[in-house]
MIDOVEX-722980 format. One line per 10 residues: their letters; for each residue z, x, y of N, C-alpha, C. Coordinates in steps of 0.2 Angstrom, whole numbers, plus 5000, padded with zeros to 4 digits. Example, Ala and Ser with C-alpha at 12.3 -4.5 7.8 and 13.67 -1.06 7.14 Angstrom:
% residues 2
as> 5039:5066:4972:5039:5062:4978:5039:5066:4984; 5035:5064:4989:5036:5068:4995:5039:5064:5000
This chain:
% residues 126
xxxxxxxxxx> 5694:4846:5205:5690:4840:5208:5683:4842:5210; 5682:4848:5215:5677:4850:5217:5670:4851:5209; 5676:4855:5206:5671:4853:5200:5667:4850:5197; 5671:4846:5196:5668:4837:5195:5660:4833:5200; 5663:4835:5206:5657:4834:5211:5652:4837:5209; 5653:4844:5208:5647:4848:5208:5643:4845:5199; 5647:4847:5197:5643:4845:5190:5639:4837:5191; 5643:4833:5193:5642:4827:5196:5634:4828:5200; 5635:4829:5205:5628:4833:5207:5623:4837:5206; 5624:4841:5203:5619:4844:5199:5617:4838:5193
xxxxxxxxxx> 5620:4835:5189:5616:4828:5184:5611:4825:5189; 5615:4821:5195:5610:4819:5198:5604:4820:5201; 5604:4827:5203:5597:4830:5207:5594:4832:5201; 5596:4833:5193:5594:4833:5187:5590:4826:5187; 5593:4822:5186:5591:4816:5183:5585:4814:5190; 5584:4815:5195:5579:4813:5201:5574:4817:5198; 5573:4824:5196:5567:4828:5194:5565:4827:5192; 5570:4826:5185:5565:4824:5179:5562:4814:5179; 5564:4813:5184:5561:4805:5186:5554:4808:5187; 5556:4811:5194:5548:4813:5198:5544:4815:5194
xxxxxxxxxx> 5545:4819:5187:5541:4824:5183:5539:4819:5179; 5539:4812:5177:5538:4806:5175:5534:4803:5178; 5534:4802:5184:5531:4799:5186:5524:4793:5185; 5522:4797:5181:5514:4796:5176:5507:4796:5180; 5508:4796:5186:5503:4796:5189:5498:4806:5187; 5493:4806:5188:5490:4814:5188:5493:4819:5195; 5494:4823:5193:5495:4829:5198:5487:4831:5201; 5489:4837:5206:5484:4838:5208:5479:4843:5204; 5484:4848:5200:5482:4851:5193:5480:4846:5190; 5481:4840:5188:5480:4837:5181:5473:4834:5184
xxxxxxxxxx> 5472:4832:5190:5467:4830:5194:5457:4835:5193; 5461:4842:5194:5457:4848:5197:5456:4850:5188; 5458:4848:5184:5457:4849:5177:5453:4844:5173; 5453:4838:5176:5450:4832:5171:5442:4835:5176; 5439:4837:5183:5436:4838:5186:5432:4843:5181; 5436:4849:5180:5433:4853:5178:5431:4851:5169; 5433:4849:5165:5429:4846:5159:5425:4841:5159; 5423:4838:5165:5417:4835:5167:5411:4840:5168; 5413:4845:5172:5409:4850:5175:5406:4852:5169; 5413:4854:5162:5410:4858:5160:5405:4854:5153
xxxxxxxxxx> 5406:4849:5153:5401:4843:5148:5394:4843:5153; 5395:4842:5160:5388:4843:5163:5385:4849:5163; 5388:4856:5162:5382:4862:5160:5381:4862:5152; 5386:4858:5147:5384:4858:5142:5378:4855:5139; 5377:4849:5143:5371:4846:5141:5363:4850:5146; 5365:4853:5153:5361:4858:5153:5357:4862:5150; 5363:4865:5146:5362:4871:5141:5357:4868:5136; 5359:4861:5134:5355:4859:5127:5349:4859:5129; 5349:4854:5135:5341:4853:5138:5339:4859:5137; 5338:4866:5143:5335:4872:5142:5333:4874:5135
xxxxxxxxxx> 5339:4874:5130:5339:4873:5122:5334:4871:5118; 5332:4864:5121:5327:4859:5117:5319:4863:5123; 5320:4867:5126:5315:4868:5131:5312:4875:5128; 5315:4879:5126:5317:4885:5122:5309:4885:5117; 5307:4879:5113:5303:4879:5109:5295:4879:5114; 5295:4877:5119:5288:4876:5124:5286:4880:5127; 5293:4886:5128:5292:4890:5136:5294:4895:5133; 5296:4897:5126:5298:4899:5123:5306:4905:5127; 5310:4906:5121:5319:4907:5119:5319:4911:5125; 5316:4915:5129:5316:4921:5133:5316:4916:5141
xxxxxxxxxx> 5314:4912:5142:5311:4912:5148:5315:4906:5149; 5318:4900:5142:5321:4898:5144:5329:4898:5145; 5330:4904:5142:5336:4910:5144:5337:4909:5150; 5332:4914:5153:5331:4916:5160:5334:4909:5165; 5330:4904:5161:5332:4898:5167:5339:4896:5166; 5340:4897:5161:5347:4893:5161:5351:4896:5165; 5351:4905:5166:5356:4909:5170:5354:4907:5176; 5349:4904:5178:5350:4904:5185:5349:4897:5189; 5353:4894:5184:5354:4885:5187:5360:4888:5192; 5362:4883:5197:5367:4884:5199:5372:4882:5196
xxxxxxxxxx> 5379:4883:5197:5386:4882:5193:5389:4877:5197; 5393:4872:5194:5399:4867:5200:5403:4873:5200; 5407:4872:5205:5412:4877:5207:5419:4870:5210; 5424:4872:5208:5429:4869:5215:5431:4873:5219; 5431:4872:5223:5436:4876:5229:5443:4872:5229; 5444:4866:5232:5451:4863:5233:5449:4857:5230; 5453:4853:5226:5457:4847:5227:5463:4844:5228; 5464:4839:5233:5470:4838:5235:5472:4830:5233; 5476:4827:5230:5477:4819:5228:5479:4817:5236; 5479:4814:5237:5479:4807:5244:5484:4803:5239
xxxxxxxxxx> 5484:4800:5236:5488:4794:5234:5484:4792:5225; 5487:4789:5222:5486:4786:5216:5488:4778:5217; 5488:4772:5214:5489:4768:5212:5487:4764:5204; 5492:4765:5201:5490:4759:5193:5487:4754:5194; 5482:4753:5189:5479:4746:5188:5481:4744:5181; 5487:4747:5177:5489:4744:5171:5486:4750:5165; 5480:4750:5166:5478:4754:5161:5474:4762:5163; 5475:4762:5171:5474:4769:5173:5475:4769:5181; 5473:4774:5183:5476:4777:5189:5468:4776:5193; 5469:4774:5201:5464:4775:5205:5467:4778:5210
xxxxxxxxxx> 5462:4786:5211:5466:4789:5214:5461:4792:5221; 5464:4793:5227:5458:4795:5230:5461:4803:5232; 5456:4808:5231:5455:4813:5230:5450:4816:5235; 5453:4822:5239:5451:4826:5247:5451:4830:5243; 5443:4833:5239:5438:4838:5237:5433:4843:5243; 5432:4848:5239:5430:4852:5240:5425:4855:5236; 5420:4852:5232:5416:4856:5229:5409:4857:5230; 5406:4862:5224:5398:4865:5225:5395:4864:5220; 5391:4856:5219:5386:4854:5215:5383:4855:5213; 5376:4859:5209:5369:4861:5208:5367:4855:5210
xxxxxxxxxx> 5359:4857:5215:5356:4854:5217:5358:4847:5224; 5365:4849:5225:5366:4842:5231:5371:4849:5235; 5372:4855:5231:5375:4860:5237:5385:4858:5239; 5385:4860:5244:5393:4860:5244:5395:4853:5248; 5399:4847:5245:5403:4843:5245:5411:4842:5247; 5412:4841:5255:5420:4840:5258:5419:4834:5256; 5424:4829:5256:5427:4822:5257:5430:4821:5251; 5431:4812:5255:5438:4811:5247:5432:4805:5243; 5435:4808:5239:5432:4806:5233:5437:4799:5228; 5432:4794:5229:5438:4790:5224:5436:4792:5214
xxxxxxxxxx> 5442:4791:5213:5441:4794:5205:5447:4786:5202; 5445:4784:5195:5449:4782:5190:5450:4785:5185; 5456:4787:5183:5456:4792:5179:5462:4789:5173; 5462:4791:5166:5466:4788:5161:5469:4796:5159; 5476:4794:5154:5481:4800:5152:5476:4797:5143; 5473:4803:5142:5470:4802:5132:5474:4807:5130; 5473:4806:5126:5477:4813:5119:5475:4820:5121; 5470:4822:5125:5469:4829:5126:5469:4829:5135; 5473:4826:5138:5473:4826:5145:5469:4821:5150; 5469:4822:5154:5466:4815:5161:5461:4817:5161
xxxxxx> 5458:4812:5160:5450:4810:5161:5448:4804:5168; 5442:4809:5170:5441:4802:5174:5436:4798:5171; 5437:4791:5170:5430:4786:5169:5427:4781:5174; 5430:4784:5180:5425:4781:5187:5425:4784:5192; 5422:4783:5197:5421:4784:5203:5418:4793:5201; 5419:4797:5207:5418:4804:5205:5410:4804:5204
């Protein structure tokens, strides 16, 4: 009989995880992930600009520049809460980061962010 119970129990604290690991809303990984491919699309277009600068100031100097832009950095993000609006998540988001040119950023940041074929994307706030 004991048996029963446990195996019993164990299904059920089974069946509870894998709800919660469902959930569909973003983690705070999947949150500090969609962040940093924003990041890295903003030093990409950077880089082109300096790239397209390359030709003026010539390839050397605008090297130099580009090594010495500032970098985002994060430090922490932490999720506050999500809610669905149907076709994505509005989340608010207790950040920590260090932006070229506006310097290092506390507060919560609202973000909308969607599940795509290659992971969560934000398309607002942020």
């Amino acid at each position: 009989m004991n048996v029963h119970i446990n195996v019993r129990l164990t299904l059920a604290v089974a069946a509870c995880v894998a709800l919660a690991a469902c959930s569909g809303e973003p983690s705070d990984a999947d949150i500090r992930g969609a962040m940093e491919k924003n990041f890295e699309a903003s030093a990409a277009a950077v880089q082109k600009m300096t790239g397209a600068m390359s030709g003026a100031m010539g390839a050397q100097q605008a090297a130099a520049l580009a090594s010495k832009m500032p970098q985002w950095k994060i430090n922490a993000v932490k999720k506050l809460g999500c809610k669905s609006d149907g076709k994505a998540y509005l989340c608010d988001v207790d950040s920590d980061i260090e932006v070229p040119f506006a310097g290092r950023i506390q507060r919560v940041l609202p973000m909308r962010l969607i599940k795509a074929s290659d992971g969560w994307q934000i398309t607002g706030g942020f």
